[in-house]
Backbone as a printed PyTorch tensor [residue, N CA C, xyz], in Angstrom:
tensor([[[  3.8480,   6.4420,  11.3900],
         [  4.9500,   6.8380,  10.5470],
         [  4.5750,   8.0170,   9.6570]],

        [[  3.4590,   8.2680,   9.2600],
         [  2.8690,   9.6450,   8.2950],
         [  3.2300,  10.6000,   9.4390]],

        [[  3.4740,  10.0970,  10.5340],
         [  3.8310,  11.7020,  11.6070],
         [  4.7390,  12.8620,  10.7090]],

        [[  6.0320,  11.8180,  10.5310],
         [  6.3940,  12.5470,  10.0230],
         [  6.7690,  13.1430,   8.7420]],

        [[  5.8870,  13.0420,   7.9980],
         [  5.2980,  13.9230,   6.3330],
         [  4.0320,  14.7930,   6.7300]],

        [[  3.2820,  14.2530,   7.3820],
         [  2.0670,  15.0820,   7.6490],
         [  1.4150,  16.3810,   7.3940]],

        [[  2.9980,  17.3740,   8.0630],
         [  3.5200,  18.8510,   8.3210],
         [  3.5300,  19.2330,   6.7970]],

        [[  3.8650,  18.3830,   6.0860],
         [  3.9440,  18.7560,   4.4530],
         [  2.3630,  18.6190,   3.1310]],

        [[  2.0160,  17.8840,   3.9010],
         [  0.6090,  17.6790,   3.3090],
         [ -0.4890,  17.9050,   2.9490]],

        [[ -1.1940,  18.1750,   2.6980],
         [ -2.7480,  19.1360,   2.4520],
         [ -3.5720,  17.7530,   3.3050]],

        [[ -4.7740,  18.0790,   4.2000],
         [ -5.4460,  17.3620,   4.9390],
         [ -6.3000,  16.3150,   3.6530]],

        [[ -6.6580,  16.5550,   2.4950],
         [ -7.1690,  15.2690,   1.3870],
         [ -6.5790,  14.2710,   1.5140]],

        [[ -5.0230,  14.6270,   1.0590],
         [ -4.1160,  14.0010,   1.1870],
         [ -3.1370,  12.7880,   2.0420]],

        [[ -3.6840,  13.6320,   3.1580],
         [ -3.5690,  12.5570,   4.8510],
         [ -4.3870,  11.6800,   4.6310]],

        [[ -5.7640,  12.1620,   4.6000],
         [ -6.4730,  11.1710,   4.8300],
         [ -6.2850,  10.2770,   3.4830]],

        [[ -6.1420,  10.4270,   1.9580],
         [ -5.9190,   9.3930,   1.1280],
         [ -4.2020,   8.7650,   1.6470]],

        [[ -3.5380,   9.0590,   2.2190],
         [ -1.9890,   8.0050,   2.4820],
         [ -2.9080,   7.2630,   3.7670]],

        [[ -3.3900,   7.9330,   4.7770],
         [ -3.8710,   6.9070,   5.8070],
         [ -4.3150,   5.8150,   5.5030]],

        [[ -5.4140,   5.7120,   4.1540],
         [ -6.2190,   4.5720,   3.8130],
         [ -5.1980,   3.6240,   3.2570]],

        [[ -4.0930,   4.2610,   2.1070],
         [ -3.4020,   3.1460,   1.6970],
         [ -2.1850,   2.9770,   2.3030]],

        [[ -1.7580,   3.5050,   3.2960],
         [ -1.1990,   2.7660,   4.0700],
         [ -2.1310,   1.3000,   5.0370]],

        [[ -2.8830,   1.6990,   5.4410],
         [ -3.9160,   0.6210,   5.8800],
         [ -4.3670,  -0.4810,   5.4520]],

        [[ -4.5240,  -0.2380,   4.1140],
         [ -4.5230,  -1.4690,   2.8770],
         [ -3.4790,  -2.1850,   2.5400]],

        [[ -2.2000,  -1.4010,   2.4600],
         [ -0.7900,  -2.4320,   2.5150],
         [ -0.4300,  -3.2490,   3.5570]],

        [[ -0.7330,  -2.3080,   4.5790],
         [ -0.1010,  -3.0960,   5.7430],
         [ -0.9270,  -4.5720,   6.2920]],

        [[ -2.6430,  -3.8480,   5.8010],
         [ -3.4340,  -5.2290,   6.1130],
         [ -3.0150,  -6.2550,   5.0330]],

        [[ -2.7730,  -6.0940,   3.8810],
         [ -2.5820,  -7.1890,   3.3380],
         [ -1.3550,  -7.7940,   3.3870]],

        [[ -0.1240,  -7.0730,   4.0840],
         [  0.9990,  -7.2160,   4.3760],
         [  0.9100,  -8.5140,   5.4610]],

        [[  0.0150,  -8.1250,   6.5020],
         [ -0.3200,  -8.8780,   7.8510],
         [ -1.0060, -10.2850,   7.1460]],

        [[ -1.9520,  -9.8460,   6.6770],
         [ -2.9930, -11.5900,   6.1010],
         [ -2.3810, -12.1420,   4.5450]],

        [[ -1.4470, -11.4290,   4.1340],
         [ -0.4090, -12.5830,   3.1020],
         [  0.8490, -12.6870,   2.8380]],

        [[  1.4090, -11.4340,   3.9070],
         [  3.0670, -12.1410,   3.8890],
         [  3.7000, -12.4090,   5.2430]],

        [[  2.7880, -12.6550,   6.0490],
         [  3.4790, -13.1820,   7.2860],
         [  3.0200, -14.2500,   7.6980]],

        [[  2.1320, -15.2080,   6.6600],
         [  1.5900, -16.3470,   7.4740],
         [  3.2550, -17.2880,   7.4360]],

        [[  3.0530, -17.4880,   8.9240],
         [  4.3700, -18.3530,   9.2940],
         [  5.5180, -17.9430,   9.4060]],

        [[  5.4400, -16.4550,   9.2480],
         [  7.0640, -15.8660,   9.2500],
         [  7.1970, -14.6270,  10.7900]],

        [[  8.1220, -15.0840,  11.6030],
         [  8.3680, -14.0290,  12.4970],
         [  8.7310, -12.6180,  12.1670]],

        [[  9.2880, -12.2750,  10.8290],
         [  9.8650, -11.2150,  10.6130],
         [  8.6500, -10.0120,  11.1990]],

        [[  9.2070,  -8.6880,  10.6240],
         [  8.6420,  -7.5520,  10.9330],
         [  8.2130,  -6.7740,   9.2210]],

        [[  6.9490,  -6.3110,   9.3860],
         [  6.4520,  -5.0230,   8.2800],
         [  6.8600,  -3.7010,   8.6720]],

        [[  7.7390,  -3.0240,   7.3960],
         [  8.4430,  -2.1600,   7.6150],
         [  7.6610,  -1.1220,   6.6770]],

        [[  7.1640,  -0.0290,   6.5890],
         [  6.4250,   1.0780,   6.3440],
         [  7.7090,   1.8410,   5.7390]],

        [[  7.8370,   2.7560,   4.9750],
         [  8.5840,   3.5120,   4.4380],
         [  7.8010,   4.8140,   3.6310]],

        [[  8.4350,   6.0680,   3.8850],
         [  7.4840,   6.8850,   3.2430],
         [  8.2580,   7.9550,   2.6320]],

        [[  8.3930,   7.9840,   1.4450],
         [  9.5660,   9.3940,   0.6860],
         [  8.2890,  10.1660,  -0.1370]],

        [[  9.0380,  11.5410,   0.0120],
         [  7.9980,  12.7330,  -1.2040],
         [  9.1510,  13.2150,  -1.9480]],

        [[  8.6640,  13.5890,  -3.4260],
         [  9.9190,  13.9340,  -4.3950],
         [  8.9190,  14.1450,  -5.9180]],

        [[  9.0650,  14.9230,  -6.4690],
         [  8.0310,  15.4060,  -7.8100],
         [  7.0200,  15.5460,  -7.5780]],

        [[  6.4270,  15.9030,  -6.1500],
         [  4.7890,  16.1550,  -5.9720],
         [  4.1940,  14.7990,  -6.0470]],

        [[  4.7370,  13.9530,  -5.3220],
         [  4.5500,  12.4780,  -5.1640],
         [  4.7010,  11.6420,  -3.8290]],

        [[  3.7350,  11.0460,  -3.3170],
         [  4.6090,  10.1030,  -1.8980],
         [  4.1570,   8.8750,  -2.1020]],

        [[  5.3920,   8.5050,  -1.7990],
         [  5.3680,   6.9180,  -2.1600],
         [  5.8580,   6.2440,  -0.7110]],

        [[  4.9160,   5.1980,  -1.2240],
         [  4.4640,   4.3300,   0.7660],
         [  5.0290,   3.5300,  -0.3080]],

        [[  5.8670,   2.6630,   0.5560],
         [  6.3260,   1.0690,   0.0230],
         [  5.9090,   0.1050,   1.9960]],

        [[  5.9490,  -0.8850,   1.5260],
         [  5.5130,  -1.5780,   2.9870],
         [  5.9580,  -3.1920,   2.2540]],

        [[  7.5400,  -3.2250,   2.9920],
         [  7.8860,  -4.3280,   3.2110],
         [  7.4480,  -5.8220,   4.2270]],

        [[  7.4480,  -6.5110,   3.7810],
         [  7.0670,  -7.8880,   4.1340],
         [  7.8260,  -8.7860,   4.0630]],

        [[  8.0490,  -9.7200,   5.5240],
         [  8.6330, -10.9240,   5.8480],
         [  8.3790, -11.9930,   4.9070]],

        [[  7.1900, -11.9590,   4.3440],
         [  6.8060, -13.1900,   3.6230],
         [  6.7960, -13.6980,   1.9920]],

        [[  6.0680, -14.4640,   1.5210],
         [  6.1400, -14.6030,   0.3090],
         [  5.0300, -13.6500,  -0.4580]],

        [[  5.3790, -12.7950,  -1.8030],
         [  4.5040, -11.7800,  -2.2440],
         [  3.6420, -12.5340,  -3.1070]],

        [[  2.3390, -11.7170,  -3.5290],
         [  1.6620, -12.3690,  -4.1690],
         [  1.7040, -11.8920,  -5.6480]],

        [[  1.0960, -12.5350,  -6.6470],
         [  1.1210, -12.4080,  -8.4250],
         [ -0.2710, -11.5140,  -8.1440]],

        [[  0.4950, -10.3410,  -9.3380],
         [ -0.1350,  -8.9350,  -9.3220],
         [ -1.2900, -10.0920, -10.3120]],

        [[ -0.6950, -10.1140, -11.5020],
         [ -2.4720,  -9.9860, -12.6550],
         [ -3.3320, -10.8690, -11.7430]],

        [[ -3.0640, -11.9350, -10.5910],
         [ -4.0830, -12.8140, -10.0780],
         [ -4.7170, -12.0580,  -9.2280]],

        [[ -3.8300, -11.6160,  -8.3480],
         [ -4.7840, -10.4990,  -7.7250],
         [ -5.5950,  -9.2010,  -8.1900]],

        [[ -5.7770,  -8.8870,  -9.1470],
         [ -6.0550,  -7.8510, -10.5250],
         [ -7.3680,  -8.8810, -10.7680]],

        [[ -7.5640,  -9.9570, -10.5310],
         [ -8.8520, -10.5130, -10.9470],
         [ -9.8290, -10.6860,  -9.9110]],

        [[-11.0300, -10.1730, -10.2130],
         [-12.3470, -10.1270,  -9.2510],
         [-13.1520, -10.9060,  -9.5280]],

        [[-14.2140, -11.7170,  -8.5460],
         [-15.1770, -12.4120,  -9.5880],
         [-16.2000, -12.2300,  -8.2570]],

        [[-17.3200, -11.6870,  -9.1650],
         [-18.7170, -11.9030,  -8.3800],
         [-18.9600, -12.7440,  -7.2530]],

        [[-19.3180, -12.2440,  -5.8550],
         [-19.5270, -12.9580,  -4.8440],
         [-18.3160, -13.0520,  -4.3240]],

        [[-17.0790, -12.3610,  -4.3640],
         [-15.9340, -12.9000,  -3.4600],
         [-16.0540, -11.8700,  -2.5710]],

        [[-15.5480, -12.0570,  -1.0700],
         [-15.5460, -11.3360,   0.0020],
         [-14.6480, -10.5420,   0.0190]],

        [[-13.8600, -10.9040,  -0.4050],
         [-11.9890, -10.3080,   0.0680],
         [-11.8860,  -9.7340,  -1.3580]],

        [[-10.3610,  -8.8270,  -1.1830],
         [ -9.8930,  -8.6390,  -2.4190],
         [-10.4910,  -7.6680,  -2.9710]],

        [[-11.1600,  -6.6750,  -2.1090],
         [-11.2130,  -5.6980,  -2.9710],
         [-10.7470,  -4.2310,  -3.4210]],

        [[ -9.3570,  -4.3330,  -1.8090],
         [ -8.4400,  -3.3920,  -1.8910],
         [ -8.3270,  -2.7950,  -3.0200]],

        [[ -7.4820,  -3.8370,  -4.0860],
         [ -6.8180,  -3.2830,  -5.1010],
         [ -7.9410,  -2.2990,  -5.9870]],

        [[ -9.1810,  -2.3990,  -6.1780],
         [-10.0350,  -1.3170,  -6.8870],
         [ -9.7040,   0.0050,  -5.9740]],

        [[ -9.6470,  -0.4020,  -4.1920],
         [ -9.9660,   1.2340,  -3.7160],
         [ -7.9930,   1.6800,  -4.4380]],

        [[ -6.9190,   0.7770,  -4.2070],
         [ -5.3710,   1.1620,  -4.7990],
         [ -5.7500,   2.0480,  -6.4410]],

        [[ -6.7030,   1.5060,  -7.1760],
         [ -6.7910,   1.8660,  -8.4580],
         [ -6.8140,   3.2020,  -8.3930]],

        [[ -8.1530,   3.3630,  -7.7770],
         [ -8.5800,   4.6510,  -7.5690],
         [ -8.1510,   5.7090,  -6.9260]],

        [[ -7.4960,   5.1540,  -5.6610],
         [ -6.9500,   6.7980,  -4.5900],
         [ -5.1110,   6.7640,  -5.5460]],

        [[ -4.6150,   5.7800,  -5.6530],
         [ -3.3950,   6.1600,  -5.9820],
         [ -2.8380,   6.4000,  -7.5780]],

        [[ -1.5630,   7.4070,  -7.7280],
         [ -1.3030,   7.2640,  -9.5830],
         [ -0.8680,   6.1890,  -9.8330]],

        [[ -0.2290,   5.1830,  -8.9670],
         [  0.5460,   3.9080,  -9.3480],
         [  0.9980,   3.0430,  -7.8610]],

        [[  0.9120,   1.8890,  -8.7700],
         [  0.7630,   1.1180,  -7.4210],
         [  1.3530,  -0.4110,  -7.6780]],

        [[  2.1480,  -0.8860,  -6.9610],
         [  2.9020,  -2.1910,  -7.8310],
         [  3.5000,  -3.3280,  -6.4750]],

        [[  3.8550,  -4.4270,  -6.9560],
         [  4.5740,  -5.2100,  -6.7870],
         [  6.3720,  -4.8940,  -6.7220]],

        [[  6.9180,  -5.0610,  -5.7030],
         [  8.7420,  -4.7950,  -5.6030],
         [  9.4280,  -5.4790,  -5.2800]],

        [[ 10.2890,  -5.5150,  -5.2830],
         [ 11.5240,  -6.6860,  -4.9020],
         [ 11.0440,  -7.4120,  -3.5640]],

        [[ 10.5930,  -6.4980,  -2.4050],
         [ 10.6190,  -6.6880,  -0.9660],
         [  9.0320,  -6.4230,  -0.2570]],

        [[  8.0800,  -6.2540,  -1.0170],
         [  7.2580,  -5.6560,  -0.8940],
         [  6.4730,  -5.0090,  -1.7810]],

        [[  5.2100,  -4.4940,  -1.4920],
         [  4.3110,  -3.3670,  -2.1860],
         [  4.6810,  -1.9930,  -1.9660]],

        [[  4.3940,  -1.3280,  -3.0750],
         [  4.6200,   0.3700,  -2.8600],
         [  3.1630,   0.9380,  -3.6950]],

        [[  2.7050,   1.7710,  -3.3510],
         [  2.1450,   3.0930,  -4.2220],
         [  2.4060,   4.0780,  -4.1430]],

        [[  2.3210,   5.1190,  -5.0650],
         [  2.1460,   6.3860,  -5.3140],
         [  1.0110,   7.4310,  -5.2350]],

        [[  0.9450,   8.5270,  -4.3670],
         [  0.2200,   9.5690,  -4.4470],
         [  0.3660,  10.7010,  -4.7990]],

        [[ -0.4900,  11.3790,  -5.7200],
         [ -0.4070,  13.0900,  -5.7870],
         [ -0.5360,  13.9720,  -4.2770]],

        [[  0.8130,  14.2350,  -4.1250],
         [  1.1900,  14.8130,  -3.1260],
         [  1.5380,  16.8210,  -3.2930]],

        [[  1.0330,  17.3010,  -3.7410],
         [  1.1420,  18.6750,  -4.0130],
         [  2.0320,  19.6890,  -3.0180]]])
């Protein structure tokens, strides 16, 4: 789906939406579809030097501050530090997760 924004992009840039698209969608797959047939829907708009990935999910979403907590020795869960870092904002939505990138 970045096919088509790509053409607009600076190559940093690709490669930072590739990763967090990758990170939504995996966590899309291992926590909102256990048990649900639906489909993950990818979405991608640019507007103020910004692109925002949202990635809808069939399933039930998870509580941001719980996931916001890390504790020594856990395996998983450590997306949200690389979300901190590559994106300006990054959240919980009605239907899904979205972030934001500096898109120039």
């Amino acid at each position: 789906m970045l096919q088509d924004v790509t053409p607009q992009l600076l190559p940093g840039e690709i490669d930072i939406a590739s990763l967090v698209v990758t990170e939504l969608v995996t966590n899309a797959v291992r926590h909102g579809c256990e048990g649900s047939a639906g489909e993950i829907v990818v979405g991608l708009s640019r507007e103020a030097g910004r692109l925002r990935i949202e990635v809808a999910q069939p399933g039930p979403l998870f509580d941001l501050d719980e996931v916001r907590l890390r504790h020594p020795g856990q395996g998983r869960g450590w997306g949200v530090l690389l979300l901190d870092e590559l994106t300006q904002a990054w959240g919980v939505g009605a239907a899904g997760v979205w972030a934001e990138i500096a898109a120039d």
